[in-house]
N, C-alpha and C positions, 0 to 999 in steps of 0.2 A: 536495555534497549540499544545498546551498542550498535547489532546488528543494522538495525535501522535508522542510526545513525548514519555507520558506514555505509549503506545503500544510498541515504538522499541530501543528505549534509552537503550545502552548496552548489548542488546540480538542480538544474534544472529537469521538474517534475511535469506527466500529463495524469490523468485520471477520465477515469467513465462515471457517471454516477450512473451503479444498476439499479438502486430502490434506495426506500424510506426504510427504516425503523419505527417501531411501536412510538415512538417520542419524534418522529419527522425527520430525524437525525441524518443525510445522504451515507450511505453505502457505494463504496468505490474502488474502482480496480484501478490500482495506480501503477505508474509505467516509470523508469527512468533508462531512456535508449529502447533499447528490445528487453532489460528485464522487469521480468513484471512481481516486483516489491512483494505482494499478497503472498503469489506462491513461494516466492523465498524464504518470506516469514515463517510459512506452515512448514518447508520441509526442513525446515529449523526447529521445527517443535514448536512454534507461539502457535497460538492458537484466537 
């Protein structure tokens, strides 16, 4: 998890909660600046 490390490691983070999960769990589009973490992750392959 490196990656995502280096994306949010000591920066200041914002998020959206879009839903719940089966266990209540919040689902979130997280942001730092203009990039948005989520899609970084996938087009990195995590999934």
């Amino acid at each position: 998890m490196r990656l995502l490390e280096s994306l949010i490691l000591s920066k200041t983070i914002t998020y959206d909660i879009v839903a719940r999960d089966d266990y209540g769990r919040s689902v979130a589009e997280v942001w730092v600046d203009i990039i948005n973490v989520n899609d970084a992750m996938i087009s990195c392959g995590y999934k």
